[in-house]
N, C-alpha and C positions, 0 to 999 in steps of 0.2 A: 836838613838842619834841625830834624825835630828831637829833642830829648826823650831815652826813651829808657826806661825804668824796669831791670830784672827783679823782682822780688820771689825769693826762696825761703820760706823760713825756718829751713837750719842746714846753713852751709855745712856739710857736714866733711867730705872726701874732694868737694869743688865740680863734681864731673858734670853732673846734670847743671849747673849756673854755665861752667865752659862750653856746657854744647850748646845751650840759647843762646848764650851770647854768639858764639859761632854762625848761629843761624841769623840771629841779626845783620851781623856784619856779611854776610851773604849774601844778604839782604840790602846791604848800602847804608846801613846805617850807621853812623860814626859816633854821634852822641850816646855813651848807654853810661847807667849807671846800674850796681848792683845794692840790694837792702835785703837784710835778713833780721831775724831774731836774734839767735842764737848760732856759733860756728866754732868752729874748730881750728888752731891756729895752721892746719893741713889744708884743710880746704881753705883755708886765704891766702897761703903761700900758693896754693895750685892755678887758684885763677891768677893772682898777681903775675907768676911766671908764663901764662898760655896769653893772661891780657892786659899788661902792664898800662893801656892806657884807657883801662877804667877803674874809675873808682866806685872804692867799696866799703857800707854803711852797714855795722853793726849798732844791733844793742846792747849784747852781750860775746866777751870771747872766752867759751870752756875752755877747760884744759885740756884735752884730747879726744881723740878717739879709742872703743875700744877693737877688739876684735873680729866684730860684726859691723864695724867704719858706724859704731852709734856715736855721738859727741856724748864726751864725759864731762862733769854727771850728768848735763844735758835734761834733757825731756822726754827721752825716748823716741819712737820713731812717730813724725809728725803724721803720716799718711796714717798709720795706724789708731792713734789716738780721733781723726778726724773722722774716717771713715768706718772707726771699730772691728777691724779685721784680725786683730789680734785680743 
């Protein structure tokens, strides 16, 4: 019964939040909730249809994605800015 909390901060395509949550609920877990920054209105349409019965906390919703599944205009890609690999 325990609440259990995905944080991603930036829904971008949805794929990596669907596959934790996935692994949650593999896991037995039934309470999840998802929280991001920043997302993309793709990646909240994707988890909504793979997990309609979680809900999900933004801060912010960009306008899309581009090319390279970045959200627009977005931040860029958050692994990069953290770890400086680009």
């Amino acid at each position: 019964d325990r609440l259990v909390i995905v944080t991603d901060p930036m829904l971008a395509t949805g794929g990596s939040a669907c596959d934790a949550i996935a692994r949650l609920k593999d896991d037995g877990y039934t309470s999840i909730r998802l929280m991001s920054l920043v997302a993309s209105p793709q990646g909240v349409k994707t988890v909504q249809e793979k997990h309609p019965d979680v809900d999900i906390y933004l801060a912010a919703l960009d306008e899309g994605l581009n090319e390279r599944n970045y959200i627009l205009p977005g931040l860029g890609d958050a692994g990069d800015r953290i770890f400086g690999t680009k």
